[in-house]
N, C-alpha and C positions, 0 to 999 in steps of 0.2 A: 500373381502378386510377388515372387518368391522372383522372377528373375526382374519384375519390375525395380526392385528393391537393389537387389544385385546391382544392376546395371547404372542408378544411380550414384552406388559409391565408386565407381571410377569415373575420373574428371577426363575431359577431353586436353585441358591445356592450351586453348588458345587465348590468345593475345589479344585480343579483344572480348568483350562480353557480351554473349548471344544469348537470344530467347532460350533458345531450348537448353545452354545450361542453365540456366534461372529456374526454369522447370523442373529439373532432375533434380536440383538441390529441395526447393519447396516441396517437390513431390514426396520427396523420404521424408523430409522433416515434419510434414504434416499427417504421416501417415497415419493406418491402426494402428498399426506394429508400433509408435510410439506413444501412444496412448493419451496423447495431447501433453507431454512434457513436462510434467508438473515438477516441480523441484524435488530436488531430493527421489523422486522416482527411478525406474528401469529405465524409463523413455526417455527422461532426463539426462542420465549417464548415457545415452545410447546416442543423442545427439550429442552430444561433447565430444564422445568417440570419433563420431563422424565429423563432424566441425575442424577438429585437430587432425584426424587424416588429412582432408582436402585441404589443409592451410601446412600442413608440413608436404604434402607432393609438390606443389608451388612452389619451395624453396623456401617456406619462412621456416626460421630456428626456436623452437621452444624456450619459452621463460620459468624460469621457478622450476629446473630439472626437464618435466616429463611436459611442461607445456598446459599444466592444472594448476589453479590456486580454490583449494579446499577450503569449504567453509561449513557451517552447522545451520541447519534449518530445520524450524517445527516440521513432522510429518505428521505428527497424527496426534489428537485429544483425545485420551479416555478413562472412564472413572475407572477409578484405584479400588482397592479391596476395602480403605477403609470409609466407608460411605454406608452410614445406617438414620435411622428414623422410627423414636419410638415413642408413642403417647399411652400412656397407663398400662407401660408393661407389655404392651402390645408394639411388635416390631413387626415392619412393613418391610416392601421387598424394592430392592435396585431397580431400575429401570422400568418397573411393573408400575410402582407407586408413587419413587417420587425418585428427584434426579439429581444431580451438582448442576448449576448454569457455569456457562465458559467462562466467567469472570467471578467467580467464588475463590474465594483462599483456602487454602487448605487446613480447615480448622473443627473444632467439634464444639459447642454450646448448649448445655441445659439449662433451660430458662421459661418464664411463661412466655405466653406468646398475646400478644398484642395485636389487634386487626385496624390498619393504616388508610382503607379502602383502595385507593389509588396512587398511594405514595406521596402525592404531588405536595408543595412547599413554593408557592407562586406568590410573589407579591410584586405587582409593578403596575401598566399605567395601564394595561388593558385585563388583568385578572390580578383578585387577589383570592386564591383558595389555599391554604397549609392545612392539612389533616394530621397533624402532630402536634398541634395548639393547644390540644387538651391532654395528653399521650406522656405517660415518662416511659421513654422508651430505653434509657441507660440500660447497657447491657443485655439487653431482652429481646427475644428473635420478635421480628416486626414482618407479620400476614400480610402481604400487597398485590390486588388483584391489577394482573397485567394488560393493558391499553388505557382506555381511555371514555371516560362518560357523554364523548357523542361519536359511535360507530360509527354512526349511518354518514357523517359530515367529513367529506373527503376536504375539507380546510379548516378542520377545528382547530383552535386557537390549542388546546391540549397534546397536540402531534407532537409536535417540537420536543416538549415535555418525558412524552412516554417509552421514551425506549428502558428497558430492563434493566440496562446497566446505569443509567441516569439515578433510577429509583432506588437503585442500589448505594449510590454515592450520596444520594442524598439522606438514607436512611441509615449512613454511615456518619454523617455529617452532625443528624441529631443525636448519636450516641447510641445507637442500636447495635447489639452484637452481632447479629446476624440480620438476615432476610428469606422469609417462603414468599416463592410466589405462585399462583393459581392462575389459571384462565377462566375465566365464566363461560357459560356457554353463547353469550353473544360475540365475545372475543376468538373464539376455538368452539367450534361446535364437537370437536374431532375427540377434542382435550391430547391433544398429543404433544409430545416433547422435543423442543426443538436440537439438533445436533447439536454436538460440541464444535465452537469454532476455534482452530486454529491461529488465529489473531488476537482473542480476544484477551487482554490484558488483567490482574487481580485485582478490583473493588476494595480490598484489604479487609471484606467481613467474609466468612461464608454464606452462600446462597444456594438453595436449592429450589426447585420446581415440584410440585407436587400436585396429583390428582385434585380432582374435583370430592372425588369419598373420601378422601384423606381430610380435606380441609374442613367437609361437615365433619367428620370425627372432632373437629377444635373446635367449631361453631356449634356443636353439641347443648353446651351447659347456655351458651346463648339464643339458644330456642329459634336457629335460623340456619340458614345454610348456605353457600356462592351465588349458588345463580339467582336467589330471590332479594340477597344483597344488592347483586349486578343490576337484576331488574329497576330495583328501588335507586341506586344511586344515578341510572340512565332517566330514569322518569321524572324524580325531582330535580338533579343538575345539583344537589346539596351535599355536601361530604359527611361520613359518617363514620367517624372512629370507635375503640372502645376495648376494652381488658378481655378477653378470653375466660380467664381462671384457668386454662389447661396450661402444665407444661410440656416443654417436648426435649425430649434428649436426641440431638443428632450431628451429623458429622459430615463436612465436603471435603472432598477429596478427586484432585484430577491430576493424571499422568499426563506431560506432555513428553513423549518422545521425538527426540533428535535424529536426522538423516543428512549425509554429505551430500553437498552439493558441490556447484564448482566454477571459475570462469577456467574458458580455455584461452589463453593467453600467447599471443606468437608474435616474434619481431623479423619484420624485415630491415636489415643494416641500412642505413644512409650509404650515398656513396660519395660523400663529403667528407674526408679525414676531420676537419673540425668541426661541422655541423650535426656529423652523424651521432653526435655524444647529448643532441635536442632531439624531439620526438615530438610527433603527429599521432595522435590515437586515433582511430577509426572503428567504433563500437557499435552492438547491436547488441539487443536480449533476446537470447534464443527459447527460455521456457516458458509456458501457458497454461491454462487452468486445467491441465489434468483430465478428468471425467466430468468436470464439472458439480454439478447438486447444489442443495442448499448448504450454505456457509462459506461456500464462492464465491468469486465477484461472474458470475455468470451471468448474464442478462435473460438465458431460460433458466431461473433458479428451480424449475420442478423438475426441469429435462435434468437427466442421468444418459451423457453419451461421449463418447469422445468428442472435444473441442480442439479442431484441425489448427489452428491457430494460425491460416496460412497465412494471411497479410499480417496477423500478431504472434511473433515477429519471422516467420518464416521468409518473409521477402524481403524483411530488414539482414536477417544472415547471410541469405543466399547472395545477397548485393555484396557485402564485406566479403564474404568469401571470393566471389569474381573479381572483384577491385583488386583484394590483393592478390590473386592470381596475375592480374594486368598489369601492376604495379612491377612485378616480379621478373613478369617477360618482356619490360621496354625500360632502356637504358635511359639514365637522362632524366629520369621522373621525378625522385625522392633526394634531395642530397640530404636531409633529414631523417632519419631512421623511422620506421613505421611503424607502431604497435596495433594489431590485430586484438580487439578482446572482444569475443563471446561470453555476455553475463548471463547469469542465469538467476534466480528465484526477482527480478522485476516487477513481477506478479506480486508479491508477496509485500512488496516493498521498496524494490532498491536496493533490494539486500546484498545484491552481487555485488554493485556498483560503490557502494556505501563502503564493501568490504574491501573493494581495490584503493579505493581512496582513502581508507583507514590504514589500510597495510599493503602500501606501495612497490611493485616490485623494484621500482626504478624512482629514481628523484624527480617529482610531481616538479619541481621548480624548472624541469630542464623539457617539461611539456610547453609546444606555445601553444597547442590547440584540441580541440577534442571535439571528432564528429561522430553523431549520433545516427544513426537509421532505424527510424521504428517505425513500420506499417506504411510500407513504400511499394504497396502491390496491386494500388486501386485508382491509377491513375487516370486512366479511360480519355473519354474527349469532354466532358463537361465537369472534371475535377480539376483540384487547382494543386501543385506541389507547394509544400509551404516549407519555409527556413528561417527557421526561428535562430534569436541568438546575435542577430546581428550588429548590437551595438554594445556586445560585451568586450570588445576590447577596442581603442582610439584610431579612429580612421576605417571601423572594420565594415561599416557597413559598404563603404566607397571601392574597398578590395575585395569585395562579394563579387559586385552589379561589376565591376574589370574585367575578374572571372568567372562571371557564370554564364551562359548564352540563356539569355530572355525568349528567343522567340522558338517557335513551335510551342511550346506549352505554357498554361498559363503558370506564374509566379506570385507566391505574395510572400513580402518579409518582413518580419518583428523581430523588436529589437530586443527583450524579455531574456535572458539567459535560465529562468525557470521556468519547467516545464515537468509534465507529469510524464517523464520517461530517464533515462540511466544519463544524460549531460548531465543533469540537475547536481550529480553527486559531486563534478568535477566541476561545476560552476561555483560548488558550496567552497570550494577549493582555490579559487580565485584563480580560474584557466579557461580561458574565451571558449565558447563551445558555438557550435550551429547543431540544429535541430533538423532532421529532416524527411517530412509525414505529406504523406497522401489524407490523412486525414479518419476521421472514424465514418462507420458505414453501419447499415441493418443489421448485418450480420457480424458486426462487432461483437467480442465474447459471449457467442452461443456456437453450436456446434454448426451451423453452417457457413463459416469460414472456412470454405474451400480451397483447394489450390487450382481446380478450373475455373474458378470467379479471377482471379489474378489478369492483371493486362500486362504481359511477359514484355512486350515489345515498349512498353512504357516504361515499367524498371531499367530497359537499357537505354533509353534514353536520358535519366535518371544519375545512369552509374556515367553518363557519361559527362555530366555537366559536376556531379562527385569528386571524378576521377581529375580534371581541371582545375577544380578549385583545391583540391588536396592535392594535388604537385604542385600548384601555386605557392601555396603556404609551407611548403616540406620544401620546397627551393629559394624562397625570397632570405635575402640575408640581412633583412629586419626583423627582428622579434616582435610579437606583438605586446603590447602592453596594457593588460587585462583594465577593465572599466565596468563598474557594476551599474547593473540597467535589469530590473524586477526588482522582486519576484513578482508572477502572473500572479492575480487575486482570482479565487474562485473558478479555478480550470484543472481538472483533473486529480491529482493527489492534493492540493491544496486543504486546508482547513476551511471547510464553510461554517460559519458562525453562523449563531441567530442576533443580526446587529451591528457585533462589535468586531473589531480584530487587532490583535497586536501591531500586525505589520513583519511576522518573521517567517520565516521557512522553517518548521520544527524539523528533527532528524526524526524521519519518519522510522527508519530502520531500528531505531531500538538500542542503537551502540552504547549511551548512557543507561545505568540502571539507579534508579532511586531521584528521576529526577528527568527532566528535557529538555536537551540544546538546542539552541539557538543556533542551526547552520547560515544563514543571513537574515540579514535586519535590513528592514529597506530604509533608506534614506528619506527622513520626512515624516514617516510614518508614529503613531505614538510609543513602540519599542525604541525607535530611535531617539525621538525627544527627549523621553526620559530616561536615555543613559544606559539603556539597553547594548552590547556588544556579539558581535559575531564571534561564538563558544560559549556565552555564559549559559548555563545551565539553570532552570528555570527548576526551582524545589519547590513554593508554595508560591499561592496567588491571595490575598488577603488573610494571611493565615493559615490557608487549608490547605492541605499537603497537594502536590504534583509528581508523580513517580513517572505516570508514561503519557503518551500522545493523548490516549483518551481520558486519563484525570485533565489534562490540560484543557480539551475540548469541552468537558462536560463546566469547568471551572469557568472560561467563558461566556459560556450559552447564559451562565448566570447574572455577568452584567450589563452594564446601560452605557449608551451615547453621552458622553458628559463626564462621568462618573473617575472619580481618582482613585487608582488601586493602587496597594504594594504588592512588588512583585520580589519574592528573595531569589538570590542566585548566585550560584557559585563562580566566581572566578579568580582562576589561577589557587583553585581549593580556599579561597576565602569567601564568606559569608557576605552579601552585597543587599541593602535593601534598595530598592530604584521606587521611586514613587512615581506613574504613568497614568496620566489622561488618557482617556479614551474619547 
């Protein structure tokens, strides 16, 4: 393995792109030894390493000094020392009894406790059940048994409803200081605690998770207990609220630590005295889910293994890598200057991408185009290459189908400039982008994404219809002139609503705090109608506050087809009320 490894990080250098480099590149990239790439990891750093050898032997020159641009990504959730829980005096144990959930605030509350059953707060045209009807819940930790009063119903009208942090917003929404929640044993037979997730954003109450003996300890003076509750609310379908008398003194508390990540960043010059001062990006996201587990977006969320990541995106690198090798050693190609970026934490969010296009090494105005490669390694004979983007900028799809050779492999092209991969960032940026995917497969985020699954001979067919159309555009001495065409509804990172939707592309990455942008508004759409702009910053939606993506979603979920909300929003740091149909 030790020379296989070896052997990989030296490049051969030739001038055209062959299977068996495409190989050697996927081969290390997906290897153990990298541990499946997670951001902010060893393997992480260890592909950068190599990414920036192979594109500075080439001849490309490092940007931003050393050919890195550094950024900060969650690495790890975990609770903090101060995290206790105490009923008459009696104090329980960390992790043994009861837990912080990943979207708790970091706060402490003694108060009585109050039991919610189910949380829920439903009123509309196919259910009306609220279990706080009867409840003052102001300031008081609020009991809420987690799922849902029909288990067995793999399409209960209740699903929607019951995620944890929903019940949590909502139990925020009626005035509750806090929230415990419990599993019955029809929900967790196991009664076990689910990990901390690294994405998951602050509910603004404390929350914590707590055994099944713990919660009889509150249900005590009420002469009952979880699971005979559970029982009873599954058998009748009827909600059942009511006071405890017990208080509880306790306390959330979650550490989330920071680890550097990074794009690796390389320019190859134009060889146009006045062109070469425009630029052609040619991207890919080189990191992937780590080890995977639960709290991943893994598709084995039980398996714990390395996740090879090779067509995601090991065969989208290993392409950009050979391009610009090829680019490098044939004169004549580029009069337009090239920028090679390797992003990294995509997985995570966009978060590379979001971070190049926040903080630019180079004037974004002087980009005319930006190609994307992700998951370009499963071409085979009965797969289709697809190339998204096509009608983001005027005339663009007709300067495609010019240069691209149609035959031998199948094609299909949209015209969409959003898409659930790293263009999206530069589209939000008003810069024509193509997309360009072999598509998703079985072995999509689980660990058997191999690099012997890969059709080597396909990517270079690939790189080679790539390589065409990006000297195309890196030598035509028209600019293009960007044209908005999305965003995709319901495909990949998108928001899926239950019903309703604005019509915007939120910043998924998180760059505003206290609040959610608006990186595009589609035209037509009811953000647009109502006045809605591409930047405003989304604070509250009928009133109720919006900090991040998921207050946004959960605010949402909450209304109807028809229905007129106010939405406030910041822009240009001014206060905005926009009144929006749905």
């Amino acid at each position: 393995m030790f020379l296989l490894l070896l052997s990989a990080c030296n490049s051969t250098g030739d001038k055209e792109v062959t299977d068996k480099e495409l190989t050697r590149h996927v081969r290390y990239l997906s290897s153990d030894m990298l541990a499946g790439r997670l951001a902010g990891t060893q393997g992480d750093s260890l592909a950068s390493l190599y990414i920036r050898k192979q594109l500075r032997s080439a001849g490309l020159l490092p940007l931003a000094e050393d050919g890195f641009q550094n950024f900060q990504v969650t690495s790890k959730a975990e609770p903090g020392e101060n995290n206790y829980f105490i009923i008459d005096n009696k104090t329980y144990t960390p992790e043994l009894d009861f837990k912080p959930m990943s979207f708790a605030e970091n706060q402490s509350l003694e108060s009585e406790v109050v039991f919610a059953g189910y949380g829920f707060s439903i009123n509309n045209d196919s259910v009306s059940r609220d279990e706080y009807s009867s409840l003052d819940v102001k300031g008081k930790w609020v009991l809420i048994l987690r799922g849902d009063p029909e288990p067995e119903k793999s399409d209960s009208y209740f699903i929607p409803f019951s995620k944890d942090r929903d019940k949590a917003m909502v139990a925020r929404d009626k005035g509750a200081g806090g929230v415990i929640m419990v599993s019955g044993s029809s929900f967790d037979p196991s009664d076990s605690f689910d990990p901390l997730s690294l994405n998951d954003n602050s509910a603004g109450i404390p929350a914590l998770m707590i055994k099944r003996k713990v919660a009889d300890k509150i249900l005590e003076k009420s002469g009952t207990c979880i699971d005979s509750i559970e029982k009873k609310l599954i058998r009748t379908g009827k909600p059942l609220s009511f006071s405890t008398g017990i208080t509880v003194k306790a306390s959330a508390e979650i550490l989330k630590k920071e680890a550097t990540s990074r794009n690796v960043v390389m320019l190859l010059p134009g060889e146009d005295e006045k062109l070469k001062n425009e630029y052609i990006i040619i991207g890919a996201h080189y990191d992937h889910l780590g080890m995977g587990g639960q709290g991943s977006s893994s598709r084995a969320a039980d398996t714990t293994g390395v996740h090879h990541g090779a067509d995601d995106n090991a065969s989208g690198v290993s392409l950009m890598i050979e391009l610009a090798e090829k680019f490098a050693k044939n004169k004549d190609t580029h009069k337009r200057s090239l920028l090679f970026i390797a992003f990294s934490a995509e997985e995570m969010g966009l978060i590379g991408s979001k971070y190049f296009a926040e903080n630019p090494i180079i004037d974004l105005s002087k980009v005319n185009a930006m190609i994307n490669l992700d998951m370009v390694g499963r071409l085979m004979d009965d797969s289709i290459l697809q190339i998204g983007g096509v009608g983001t900028a005027e005339r663009f799809k007709d300067f495609v189908l010019e240069n691209t050779d149609t035959t031998g492999i199948k094609i299909t092209f949209t015209e969409e400039g959003y898409g659930p991969s790293d263009h999206s960032s530069f589209y939000g940026k008003n810069i024509p982008v193509l997309f360009f995917s072999t598509g998703a497969h079985q072995d999509y985020h689980t660990p058997a994404d191999t690099y012997d699954k890969l059709d080597y001979k396909g990517m270079v067919s690939i790189s080679d219809r790539v390589f065409k159309l990006a000297s195309a555009l890196a030598n035509s001495t028209q600019r293009l002139s960007f044209r908005e065409s999305g965003p995709i509804q319901g495909t990949g990172r998108t928001v899926r609503m239950r019903g309703v939707t604005l019509g915007i592309m939120p910043d998924f990455a998180g760059n505003v705090k206290n609040g959610l942008r608006a990186d595009f508004v589609t035209p037509g759409k009811p953000a647009a109608l109502g006045g809605m702009k591409k930047g405003d910053i989304i604070t509250s939606i009928n009133g109720m506050t919006v900090n991040n993506i998921q207050d946004y979603m959960f605010r949402m979920s909450q209304l109807k087809h028809g229905q007129t909300i106010s939405v406030e929003v910041l822009r240009d740091n001014k206060k905005i009320i926009l009144l929006i149909q749905l």
